[in-house]
Every structure is written in structure tokens, then in C-alpha cells.
N, C-alpha and C positions, 0 to 999 in steps of 0.2 A: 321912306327910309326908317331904319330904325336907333332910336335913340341911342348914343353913345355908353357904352357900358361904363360904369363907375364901379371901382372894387376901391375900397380899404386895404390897403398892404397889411397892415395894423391888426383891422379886424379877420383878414383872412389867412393869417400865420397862426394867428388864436386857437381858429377851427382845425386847422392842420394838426398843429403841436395838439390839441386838445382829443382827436380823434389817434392820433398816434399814442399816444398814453392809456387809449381807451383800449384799443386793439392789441396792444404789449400787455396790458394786465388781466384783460378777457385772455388771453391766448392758455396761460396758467388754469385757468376755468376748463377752457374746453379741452385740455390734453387730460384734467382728471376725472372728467365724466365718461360713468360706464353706459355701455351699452341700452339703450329704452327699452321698455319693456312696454310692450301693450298685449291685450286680449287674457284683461287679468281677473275676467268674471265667472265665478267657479261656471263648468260645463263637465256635463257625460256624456261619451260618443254612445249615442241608441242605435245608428247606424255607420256602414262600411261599405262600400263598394269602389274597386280603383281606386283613382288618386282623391274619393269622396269621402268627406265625413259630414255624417249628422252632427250634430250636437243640442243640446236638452239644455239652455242656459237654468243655475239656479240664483235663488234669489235671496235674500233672507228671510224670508217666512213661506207657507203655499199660497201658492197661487189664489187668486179669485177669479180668474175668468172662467167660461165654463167652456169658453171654445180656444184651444192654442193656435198661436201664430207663428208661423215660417218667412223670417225673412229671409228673403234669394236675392244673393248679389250681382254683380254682374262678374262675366268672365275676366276682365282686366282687372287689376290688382286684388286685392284679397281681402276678406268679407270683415275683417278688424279695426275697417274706419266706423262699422258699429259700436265697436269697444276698444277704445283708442287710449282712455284714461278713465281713474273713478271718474274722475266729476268730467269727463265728455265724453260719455257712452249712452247710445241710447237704448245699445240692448240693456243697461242696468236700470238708467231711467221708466225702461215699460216696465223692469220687474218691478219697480219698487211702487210703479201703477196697479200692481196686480196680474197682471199681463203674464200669459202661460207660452214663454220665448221659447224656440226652437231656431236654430241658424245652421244655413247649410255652405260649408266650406269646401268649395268645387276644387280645391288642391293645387296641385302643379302640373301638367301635364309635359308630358315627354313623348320622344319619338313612337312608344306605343300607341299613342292618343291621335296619329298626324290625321285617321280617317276619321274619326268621330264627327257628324254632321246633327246639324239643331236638332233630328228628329230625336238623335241619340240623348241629348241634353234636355230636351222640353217633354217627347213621350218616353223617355228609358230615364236617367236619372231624377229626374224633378220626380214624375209619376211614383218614381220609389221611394223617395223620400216623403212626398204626401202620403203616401201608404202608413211609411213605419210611423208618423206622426200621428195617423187617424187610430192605429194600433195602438200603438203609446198611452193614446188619450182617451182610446175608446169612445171617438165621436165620428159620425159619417160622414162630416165635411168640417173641415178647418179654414183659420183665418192666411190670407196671403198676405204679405208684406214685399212687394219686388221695388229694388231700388235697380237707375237707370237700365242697364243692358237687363239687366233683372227683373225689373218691371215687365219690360217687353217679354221676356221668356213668360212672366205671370200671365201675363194680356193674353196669351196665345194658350197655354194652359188653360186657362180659366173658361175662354171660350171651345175647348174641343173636351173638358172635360166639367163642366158644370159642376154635376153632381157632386164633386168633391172639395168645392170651394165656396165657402159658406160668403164672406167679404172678403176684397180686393182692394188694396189700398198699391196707391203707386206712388214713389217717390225720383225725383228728377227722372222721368222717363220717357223717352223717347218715343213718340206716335206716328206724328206726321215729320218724316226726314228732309222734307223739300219746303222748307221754311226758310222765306229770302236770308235772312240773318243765322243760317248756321254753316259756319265758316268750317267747321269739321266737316260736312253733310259735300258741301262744293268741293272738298277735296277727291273726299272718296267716290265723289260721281267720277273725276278724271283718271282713275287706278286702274291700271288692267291689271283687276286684280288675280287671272286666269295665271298669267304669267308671272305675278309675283309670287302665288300659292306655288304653282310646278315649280317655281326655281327654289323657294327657300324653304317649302315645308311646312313646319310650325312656324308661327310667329315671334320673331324672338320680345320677350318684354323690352329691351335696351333700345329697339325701334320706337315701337307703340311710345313708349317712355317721351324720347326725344319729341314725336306728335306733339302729344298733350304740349307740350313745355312752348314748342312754338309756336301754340296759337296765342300765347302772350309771349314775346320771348323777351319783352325788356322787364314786364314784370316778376316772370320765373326763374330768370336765367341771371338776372344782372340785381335788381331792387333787394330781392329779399337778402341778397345773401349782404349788398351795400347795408342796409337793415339789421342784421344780424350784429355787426356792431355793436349795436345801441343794448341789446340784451346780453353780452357778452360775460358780463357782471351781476348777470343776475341767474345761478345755476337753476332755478325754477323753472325762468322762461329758456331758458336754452336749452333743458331737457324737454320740454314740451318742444322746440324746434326744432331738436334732433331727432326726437321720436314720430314727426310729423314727414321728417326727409325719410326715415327707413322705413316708413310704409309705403311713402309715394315710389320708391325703390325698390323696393319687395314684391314684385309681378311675376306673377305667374307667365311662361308662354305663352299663345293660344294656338289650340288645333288646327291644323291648317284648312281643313275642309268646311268645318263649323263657319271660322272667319272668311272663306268664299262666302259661303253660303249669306253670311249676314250682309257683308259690303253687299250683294248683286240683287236680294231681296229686299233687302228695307234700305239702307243707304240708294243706292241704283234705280232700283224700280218703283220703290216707295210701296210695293205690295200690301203694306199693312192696311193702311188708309185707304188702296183704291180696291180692297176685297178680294183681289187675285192669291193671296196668299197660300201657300198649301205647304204642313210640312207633317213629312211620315204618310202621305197620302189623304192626308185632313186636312179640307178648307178649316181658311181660321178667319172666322168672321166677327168681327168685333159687335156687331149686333145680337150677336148669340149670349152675350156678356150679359143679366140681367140680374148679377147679383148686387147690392149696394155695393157705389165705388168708390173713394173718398182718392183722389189724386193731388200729391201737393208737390208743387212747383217752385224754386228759387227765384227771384226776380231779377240779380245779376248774374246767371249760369251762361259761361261760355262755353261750355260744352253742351249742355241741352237747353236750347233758346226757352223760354217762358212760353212761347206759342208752338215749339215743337210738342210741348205736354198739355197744352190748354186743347188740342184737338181733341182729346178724344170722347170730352162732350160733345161734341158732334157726333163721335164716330160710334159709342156706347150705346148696349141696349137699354142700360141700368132706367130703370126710370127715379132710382136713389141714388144720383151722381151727386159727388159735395165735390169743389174743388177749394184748394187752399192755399195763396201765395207767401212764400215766408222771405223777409227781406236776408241776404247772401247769397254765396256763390255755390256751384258745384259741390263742393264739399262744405262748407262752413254750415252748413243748414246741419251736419252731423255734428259738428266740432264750434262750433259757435255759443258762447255764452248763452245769446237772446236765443239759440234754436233749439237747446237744452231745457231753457225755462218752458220755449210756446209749441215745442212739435211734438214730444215724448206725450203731454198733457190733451192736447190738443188728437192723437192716435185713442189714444186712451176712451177719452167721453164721445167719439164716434164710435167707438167700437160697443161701448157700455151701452151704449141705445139698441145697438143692433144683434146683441149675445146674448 
């Protein structure tokens, strides 16, 4: 049995009155904050295609790398959890490394886009955008940077096109999809997702959205916002939680053909890991991969398990694999105090050894 609950009337009217005072004079707070603004690190579009842009991040001084890097986000929400805030961006963090950033902004996609399938996205856009970078730079192969769905796109590049990817760095990225513990992974095995594409099309982001949110849903849905409270009166942190709601908000579609193709090959069949893979008529063999790899993992990611990304030292030609766990979540490994100080730093002197 369990023990009889003891409340204070006393002290629990306290809490009451005390959170209703809080919540009345936050409210004045949040009706006068404007709109966030993030993705505020100068950039020039080098390139354009469709709903694509390149972009050439600058820094404040030149660069020192001799090789530049392309980070590739993933298709779900948009590539400006890089550059979120000055002081939580990592795309500013690597410049002020030295680091020669380039970031490629895959858009919105719309009803024009609903046929576009991965070959379109891994051999036609990425391929073009490595192009205008290696142009840009005037080097034969450049550095990859792919985070989650991004990573994968890299992983699969990298290996059908070598020659143009000097190092590969992967960040919370998805390898092996059939890891007991990915609770995402067991969804999408149960989705026909034949019939979900044919009836709706693109994907609308207000789905996808919803997903995410209920694989924690008393954390996402119910905690933070109980929380939000406590910051109410502080317009600092409340604009950093505002500005953290309209990017988690701020999704893209996805193409409906692309998103078959991903749930039924890597969710579904796990093709990456068991070498069947094939996309645009190119096996993609992760052993083909033999450039240094450096992959770094979260260790609380609900979305990509810690052993969904520790595979691919198994699965890698590289025989210069580094892996590297950084304590956080899915995101917080971008936007986190301690991931700002140790991952930016931490990209940086792998790369200085190997450029």
C-alpha cells in the first residue's frame, strides 16, 4: 500500500497564489516580445536550384582551412538549428575555428516536388552542390558535415562518389535502423507507407511535427510549456524559448516519393547496414567509404539511439574511424552550452590533422 498523502493547505495555497502572480506578470512579458529571429550569420547564395540554396557562411576574418565544409541537413525541419543564436551556432563556432562553412538549405518543397525520389536528392542535388563548393574553392574534394537524415544522405554520397569527398564527419546519424531501442524505427516498420504516400502526397510537416512530439509526449507536449512559467519574467530566456518553438515549427513538407523511398529502405528493410542498398542504380556500400570518418553521437537521443550511429564502425571502410559521444539530446548537442564549448572545438582539431 502506499503511504497516505500529507499536503499542507498552508503551504500549498503558497505555491498556488505564488505561480498565479507569476503567470499574470509573465503574461505582460510575453504579449511584448517580437518575433525570433535566428540564422543571423552573414551568408551569400553561390548557388540555386528549385526550392535550393547554397550558401557560403562568412566569418569575421578568412578563413584557414584549406579544405571547406558542407553541412547537409536533414530533410525535416530546416538547416538553422546550425545557427540558431550568436552564442548557439555552430555554424559560427567552426568559423571562428577557421573552418571554410558552406550550408546547404534544401527549401520547402511543394506540390512540384511530390516525385522527387533520394536519387534526386543524393545524386542530382547534393552532387550539385559538392560541385559549386569544389568550384568555389577550387579543390577536388571537400569536407562533408551530414547531420541525422543528412548524415545518411552523406554516408551514401560519400560512398558512390569518393572522389569528391576528402572527410566525413556524421552527426546524430542514423546507420543501423533496427536497434531494439528505437522507438521511431518500430513505428515506421508498422506504416504502409504505400498507401499513406498515394493518399496524401507530400508530407505535411503538422504530421511529421505531431511524431516527434509523441515519442515524449508528457515531456513535449505538457513539461515544458508547465516550465515556461518559471522563465516567464525573464525576456532573455523566453526569447531563446520562443525562438527554439518557431524552428521546431518551421518544417518543411516532404516529398512524397523521397519519404517512401526512405521509410521502405532504411526504416523497413534496414538496406543500409545489410549492403542491399541501391539508389539512382548505385549499390551503396559503406565499405566503399575509406575516407577518415569522425562520427559523433548524443548519448540521450530519442530520436537516433546512440547504437543506431555507433554502427557504422562496424559497417565503414575508413580504416581512420574516430567516434565521439557528447552528453545531450537530439538537438541540444547543437544548442547546448557544454556542446558549443566541446563539439565546434572538438570538429575543428580532427579536421586540422587531416587538411
Amino acid at each position: 500500500m502506499f503511504p497516505p498523502l500529507r499536503l499542507d493547505p498552508t503551504a500549498l495555497l503558497g505555491e498556488i497564489s505564488a505561480f498565479q502572480r507569476k503567470l499574470a506578470s509573465g503574461l505582460g512579458n510575453l504579449a511584448d516580445q517580437r518575433e525570433p529571429e535566428y540564422a543571423n550569420t552573414p551568408r551569400e547564395a553561390v548557388y540555386r536550384e528549385d526550392k535550393l540554396t547554397l550558401w557560403h557562411m562568412k566569418g569575421h576574418g578568412t578563413p584557414t582551412a584549406k579544405t571547406p565544409t558542407l553541412i547537409v541537413y536533414a530533410l525535416v525541419n530546416t538547416v538553422w538549428m546550425t545557427d540558431l543564436q550568436a552564442d548557439r551556432s555552430l555554424v559560427r563556432n567552426l568559423l571562428e575555428q577557421g573552418e571554410d562553412v558552406y550550408l546547404l538549405d534544401w527549401g520547402y518543397p511543394d506540390g512540384a516536388d511530390r516525385w522527387l525520389a533520394l536519387d534526386d536528392y543524393v545524386n542530382g542535388y547534393l552532387d550539385r552542390c559538392v560541385d559549386a563548393v569544389r568550384r568555389a574553392s577550387g579543390t577536388d574534394a571537400i569536407n562533408l558535415l551530414g547531420i541525422c537524415q543528412g548524415g545518411t544522405f552523406s554516408l551514401c554520397y560519400a560512398a558512390t562518389h569518393p572522389e569528391k569527398v576528402k572527410n566525413l564527419i556524421t552527426m546524430v546519424t542514423p546507420v543501423d535502423f533496427h536497434t531494439p531501442d528505437n522507438m521511431l524505427s518500430h513505428w515506421a516498420r508498422e506504416l504502409d507507407v504505400d498507401r499513406f504516400v498515394d493518399t496524401v502526397g507530400n508530407i505535411p510537416a503538422e504530421l511529421l511535427n505531431w511524431v516527434y512530439l509523441t515519442l515524449k509526449p508528457v515531456r513535449l507536449n505538457q513539461q515544458k510549456y508547465v516550465g515556461l512559467v518559471d522563465i516567464l519574467d525573464n525576456p532573455k530566456e523566453l526569447q531563446n524559448f520562443l525562438r527554439m518553438e518557431r524552428w521546431i515549427f518551421d518544417s518543411p513538407d516532404q516529398a512524397g516519393e523521397a519519404f517512401r523511398e526512405f521509410i521502405k529502405e532504411f526504416y523497413q528493410q534496414n538496406k543500409l547496414v545489410k549492403g542491399d542498398l541501391i539508389i539512382g542504380g548505385k549499390p551503396v556500400d559503406l565499405g566503399m567509404i575509406t575516407q577518415p570518418v569522425l562520427n559523433i553521437f548524443a548519448e540521450q537521443d530519442h530520436l537516433v539511439p546512440p547504437d543506431a550511429s555507433r554502427a557504422l564502425g562496424r559497417h565503414v571502410g575508413s580504416s581512420d574511424y574516430t567516434q565521439l559521444a557528447f552528453k545531450g539530446g537530439h538537438i541540444g548537442i547543437y544548442v547546448s552550452g557544454r556542446a558549443q564549448r566541446e563539439v565546434p572545438p572538438a570538429i575543428h582539431q580532427w579536421l586540422s590533422t587531416r587538411n
